[in-house]
N, C-alpha and C positions, 0 to 999 in steps of 0.2 A: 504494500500500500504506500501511497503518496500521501503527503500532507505539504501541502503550502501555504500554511496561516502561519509561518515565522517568516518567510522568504523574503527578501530583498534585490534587487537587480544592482551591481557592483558594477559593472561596466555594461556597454553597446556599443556597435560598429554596425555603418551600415551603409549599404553596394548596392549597385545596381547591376544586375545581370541579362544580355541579352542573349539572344541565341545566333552562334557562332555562324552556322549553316544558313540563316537568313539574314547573315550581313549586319544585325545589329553589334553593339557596342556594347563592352563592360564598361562603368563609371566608378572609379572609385573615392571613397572619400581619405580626407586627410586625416583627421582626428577622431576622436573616439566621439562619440555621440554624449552631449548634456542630458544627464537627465536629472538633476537636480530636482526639476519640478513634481511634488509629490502628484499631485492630481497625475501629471506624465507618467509618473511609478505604477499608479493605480491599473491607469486603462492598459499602459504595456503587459501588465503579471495578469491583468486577464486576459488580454489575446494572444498570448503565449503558452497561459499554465492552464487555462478552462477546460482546451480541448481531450487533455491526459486526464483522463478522471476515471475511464478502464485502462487499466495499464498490462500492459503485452513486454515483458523484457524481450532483447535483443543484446547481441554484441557484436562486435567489428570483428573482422577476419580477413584473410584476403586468397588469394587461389591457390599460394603454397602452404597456407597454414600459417606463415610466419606474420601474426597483425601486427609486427613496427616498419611492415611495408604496406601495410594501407595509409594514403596521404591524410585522409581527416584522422584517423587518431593518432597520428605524428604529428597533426595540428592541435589537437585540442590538448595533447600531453604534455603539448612545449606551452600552453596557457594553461594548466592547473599547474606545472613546476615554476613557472616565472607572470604572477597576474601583468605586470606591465607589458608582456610580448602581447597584450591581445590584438591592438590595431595589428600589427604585422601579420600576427598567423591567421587573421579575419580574413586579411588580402591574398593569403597563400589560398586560404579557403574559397574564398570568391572565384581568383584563377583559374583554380583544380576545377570548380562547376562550370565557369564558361567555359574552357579547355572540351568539358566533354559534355556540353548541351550542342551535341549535333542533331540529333533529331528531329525533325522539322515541326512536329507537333507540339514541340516543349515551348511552353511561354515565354516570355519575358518577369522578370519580376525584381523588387527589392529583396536584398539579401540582409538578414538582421542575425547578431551573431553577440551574443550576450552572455556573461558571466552570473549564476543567482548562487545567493548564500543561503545556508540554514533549510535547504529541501530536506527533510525527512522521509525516509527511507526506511521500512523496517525497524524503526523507532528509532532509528541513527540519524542526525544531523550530516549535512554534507553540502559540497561544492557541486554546482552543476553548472554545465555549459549548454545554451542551446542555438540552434541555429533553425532560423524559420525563413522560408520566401512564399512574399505575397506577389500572387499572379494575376488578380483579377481587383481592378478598381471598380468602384460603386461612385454616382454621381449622386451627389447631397445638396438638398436647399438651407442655409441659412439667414432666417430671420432675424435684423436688427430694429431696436428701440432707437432711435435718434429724434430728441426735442419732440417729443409726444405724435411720431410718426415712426411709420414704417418703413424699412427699407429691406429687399428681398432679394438675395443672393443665392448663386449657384457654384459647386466646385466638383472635383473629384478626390475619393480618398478610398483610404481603407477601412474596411470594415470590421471590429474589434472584436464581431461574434463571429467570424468565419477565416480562420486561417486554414491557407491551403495547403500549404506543407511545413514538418517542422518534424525535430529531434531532439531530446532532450538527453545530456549525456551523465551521466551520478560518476560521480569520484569515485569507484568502486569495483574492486574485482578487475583492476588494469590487465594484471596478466593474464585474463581470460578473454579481454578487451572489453572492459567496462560494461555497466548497464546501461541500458540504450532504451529509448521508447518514442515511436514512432508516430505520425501524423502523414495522409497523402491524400487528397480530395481526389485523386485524377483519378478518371473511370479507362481512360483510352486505356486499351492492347500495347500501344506503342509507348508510352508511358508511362503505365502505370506502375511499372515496376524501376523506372527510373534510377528514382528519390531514393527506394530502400537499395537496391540490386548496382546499381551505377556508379552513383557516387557517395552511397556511405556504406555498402559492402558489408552488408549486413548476415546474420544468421541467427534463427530462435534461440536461445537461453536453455541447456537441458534443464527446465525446472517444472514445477507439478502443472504448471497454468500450460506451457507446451505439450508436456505429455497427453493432458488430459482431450487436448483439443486435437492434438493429431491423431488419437487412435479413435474418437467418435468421429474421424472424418475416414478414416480407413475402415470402420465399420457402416458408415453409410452408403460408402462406395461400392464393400463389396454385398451389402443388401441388394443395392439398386441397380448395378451391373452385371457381377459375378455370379450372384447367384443364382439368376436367370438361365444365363447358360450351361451350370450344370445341374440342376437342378428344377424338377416339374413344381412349380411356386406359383400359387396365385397372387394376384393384388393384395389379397388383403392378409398374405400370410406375408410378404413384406413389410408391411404394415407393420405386423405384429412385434416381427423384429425387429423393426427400429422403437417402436411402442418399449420394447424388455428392454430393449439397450439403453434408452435414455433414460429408462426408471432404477436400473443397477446402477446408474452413475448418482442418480438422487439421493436411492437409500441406502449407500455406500458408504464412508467416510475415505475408507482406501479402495483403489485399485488391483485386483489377482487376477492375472492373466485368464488361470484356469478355472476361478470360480464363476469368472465371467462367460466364458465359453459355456460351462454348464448351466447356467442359468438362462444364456442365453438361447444358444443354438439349442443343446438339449440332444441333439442328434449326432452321434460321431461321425457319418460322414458328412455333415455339414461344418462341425469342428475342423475334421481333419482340412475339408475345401479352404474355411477360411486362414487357418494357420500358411497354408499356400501362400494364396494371395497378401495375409500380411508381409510375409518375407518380402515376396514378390516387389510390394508397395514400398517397403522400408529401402530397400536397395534403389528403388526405382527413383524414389523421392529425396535419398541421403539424409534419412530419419536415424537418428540417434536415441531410440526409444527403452524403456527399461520396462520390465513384466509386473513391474511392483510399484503401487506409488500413490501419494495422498492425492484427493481429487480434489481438483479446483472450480471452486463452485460459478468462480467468475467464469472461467474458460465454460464453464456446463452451463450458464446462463447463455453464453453468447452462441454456442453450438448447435444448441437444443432448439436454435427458432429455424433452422435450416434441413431438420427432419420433419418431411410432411405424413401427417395422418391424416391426409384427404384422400378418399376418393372420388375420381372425377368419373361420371357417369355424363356421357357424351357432354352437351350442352344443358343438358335439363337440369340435373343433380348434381351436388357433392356431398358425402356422405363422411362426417368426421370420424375417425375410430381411435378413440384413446383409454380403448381396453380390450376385454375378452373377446374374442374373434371367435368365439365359439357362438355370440349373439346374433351371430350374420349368417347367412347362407346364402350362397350362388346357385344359382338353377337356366334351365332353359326351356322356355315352354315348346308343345306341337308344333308351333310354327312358326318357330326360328327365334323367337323376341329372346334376347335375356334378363335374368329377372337378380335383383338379392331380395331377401326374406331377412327383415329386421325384426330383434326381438327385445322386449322392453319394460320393467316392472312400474314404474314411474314416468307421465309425461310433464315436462315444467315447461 
């Protein structure tokens, strides 16, 4: 968990970044950014800290293993060991992202690159560095009072409820490359993996919130896909197992590989299939996953809205199931229609 009700911003620097591939320009500034002004403190540590409020760890890495050759955390290691380098490794920063915003779909945006004190962590106080770009201005009317009239203006700016991307970095766990938590609005393909994947070279955190979340994505998967092909399954016996899957993670407190298999599947050779396909998935995907592990309620809140218990009966119906699938039955009449047969102690 985060806490930011002691935090303070210690420093800012702040850049403009274009996109290299469409000819525009980086702008850089000279000095580190005022912010003396407290109302300034205010609105910055809310459009910076609001959007972290589920927090997903990450850490730097880079494609041989070795993270003191990834550029931002060689940046940001030389500003938690000397605070006065920040301008400088701001602009190192800056560079490193125009350097490699070739993509023709990547925006233009301000680049903000700021020091905060006193982030808690795990009930730990700590140093954090973050780095946010705003890509999308909003145009604003401002209304003045002058001599008992009005006068009514127009600008553009930024918008302090919607930051589009950002990373916040914890003084913590350096030789594993720090904790890390991420922010990316961008929906594009081409894109969207940018911010995490490009240029800050990221990877999950082995911890219970990752765990939890990539083996309810490995068991949806091989619900919805795999089990179809080897297996005569109907609709609503999918269902079912995603139904048992996401109720073993609720009434759970830990994680068992194989208590979960039996409770879940129930079938050896449906066990044996998905053991398969786990392997299969872990290599495929460079999952670091352990059989044992405390379950993370946060990661099972956010998971849990991406297994459907609908069934969709063409256009006319959808029929929710978040239980016993023995109250349903499938049939097909004389003359071709198909039918389910609902069954039901209480109507509300």
């Amino acid at each position: 968990m985060l806490d930011f009700s002691n935090c303070g911003i210690t420093g800012l620097c702040v850049h403009h970044i274009g996109n290299r591939t469409n000819g525009e320009d980086i702008l850089l500034s000279k000095n580190n950014h005022d912010i003396s002004d407290e109302k300034l403190q205010d609105l910055l540590l809310r459009y910076f800290l609001a959007p972290f409020s589920n927090v997903e760890y990450y850490s730097f890495t880079f494609s041989n293993g070795d993270v003191s050759m990834n550029p931002v955390y060689s940046f940001v290691s030389e500003i938690f060991k000397k605070a006065n380098t920040l301008h400088d490794q701001s602009i190192d920063i800056a560079k490193h992202l125009y350097e490699i915003s070739v993509h023709p779909q990547i925006k233009a945006g301000d680049l903000f690159v700021s020091v905060f004190s006193d982030i808690e962590i795990d009930g730990e106080l700590c140093q954090a560095i973050g780095i946010f770009k705003s890509e999308n201005r909003q145009a604003f009317l401002k209304l003045n009072n002058q001599k008992n009239d009005f006068s009514l203006k127009y600008d553009d700016g930024i918008n302090v409820e919607k930051l589009d991307k950002g990373c916040l970095i914890m003084n913590k766990s350096k030789e594993e490359g720090y904790k890390v938590c991420i922010i990316d609005r961008a929906n594009k393909a081409g894109e969207a993996q940018f911010w995490k994947d490009t240029f800050l070279n990221l990877k999950p955190c082995s911890d219970d919130y990752h765990h939890t979340k990539d083996f309810l994505n490995i068991t949806k998967n091989f619900v919805t896909k795999q089990l179809i092909e080897e297996f005569e399954v109907s609709k609503t016996d999918q269902i079912d197992y995603l139904n048992r899957s996401v109720d073993y993670f609720k009434t759970h407190e830990s994680f068992d590989k194989d208590d979960f298999e039996k409770e879940v599947f129930q079938d050896k050779g449906v066990i044996k299939a998905f053991r398969n396909y786990d392997e299969i998935y872990r290599g495929n995907n460079d999952l670091e996953l352990i059989d044992n592990f405390d379950i993370s309620t946060q990661a099972l809140k956010k998971q849990a809205k991406i297994f459907k218990s609908v069934l969709k009966l063409d256009k006319n119906f959808h029929i929710y199931i978040h239980g016993n699938k023995d109250m349903i039955e499938q049939g097909i009449e004389k003359d071709g229609r198909k039918f389910y047969k609902i069954y039901f102690k209480e109507e509300s």
